[in-house]
C-alpha positions as CSV (number, residue, x, y, z in Angstrom):
1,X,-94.8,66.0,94.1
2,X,-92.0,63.6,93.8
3,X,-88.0,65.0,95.4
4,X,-85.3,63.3,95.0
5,X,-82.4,63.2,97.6
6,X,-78.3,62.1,97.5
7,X,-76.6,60.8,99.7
8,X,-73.4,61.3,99.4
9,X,-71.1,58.7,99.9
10,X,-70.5,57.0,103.8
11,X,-68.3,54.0,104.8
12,X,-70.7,51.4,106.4
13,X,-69.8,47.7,107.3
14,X,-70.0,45.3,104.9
15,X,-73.5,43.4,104.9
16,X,-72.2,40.3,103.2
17,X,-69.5,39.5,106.3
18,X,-71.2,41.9,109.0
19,X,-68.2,43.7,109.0
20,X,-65.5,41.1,109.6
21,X,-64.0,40.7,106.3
22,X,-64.0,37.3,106.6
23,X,-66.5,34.5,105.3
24,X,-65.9,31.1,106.3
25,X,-62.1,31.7,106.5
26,X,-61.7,33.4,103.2
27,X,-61.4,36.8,102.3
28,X,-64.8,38.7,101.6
29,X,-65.1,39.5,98.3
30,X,-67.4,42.3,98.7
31,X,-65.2,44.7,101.3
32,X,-61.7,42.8,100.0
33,X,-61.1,41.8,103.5
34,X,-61.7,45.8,105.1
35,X,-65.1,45.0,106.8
36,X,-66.0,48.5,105.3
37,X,-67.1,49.3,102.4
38,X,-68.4,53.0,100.6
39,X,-71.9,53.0,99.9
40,X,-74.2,55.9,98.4
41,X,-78.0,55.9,97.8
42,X,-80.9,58.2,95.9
43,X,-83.8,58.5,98.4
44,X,-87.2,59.4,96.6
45,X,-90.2,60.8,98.3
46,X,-93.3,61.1,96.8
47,X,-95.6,64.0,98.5
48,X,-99.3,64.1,98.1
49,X,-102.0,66.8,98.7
50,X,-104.2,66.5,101.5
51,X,-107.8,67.0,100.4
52,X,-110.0,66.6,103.2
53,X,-113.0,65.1,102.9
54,X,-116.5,67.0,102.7
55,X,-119.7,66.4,104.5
């Protein structure tokens, strides 16, 4: 059985400057300078039967 969850939308920091909006004394391109930015993800499980085995 495969499900398939949203999640909606959440402000994280930014990956590319950990959050400081700043690389190397420029602006982060990524967040625009924030340190944030608004991410959103589909989270897919994939469920199996159990079947035990027989002796």
């Amino acid at each position: 059985m495969k499900r398939t969850r949203t999640i909606p939308p959440h402000v994280v920091a930014c990956k590319v400057c950990d959050g400081r909006g700043i690389i190397d004394g420029h602006i982060c391109e990524q967040c625009k300078g924030s340190g944030r930015v608004i991410v959103t993800c589909d989270v897919v499980t994939y469920v199996m039967a159990f079947v035990p085995e027989t002796l």
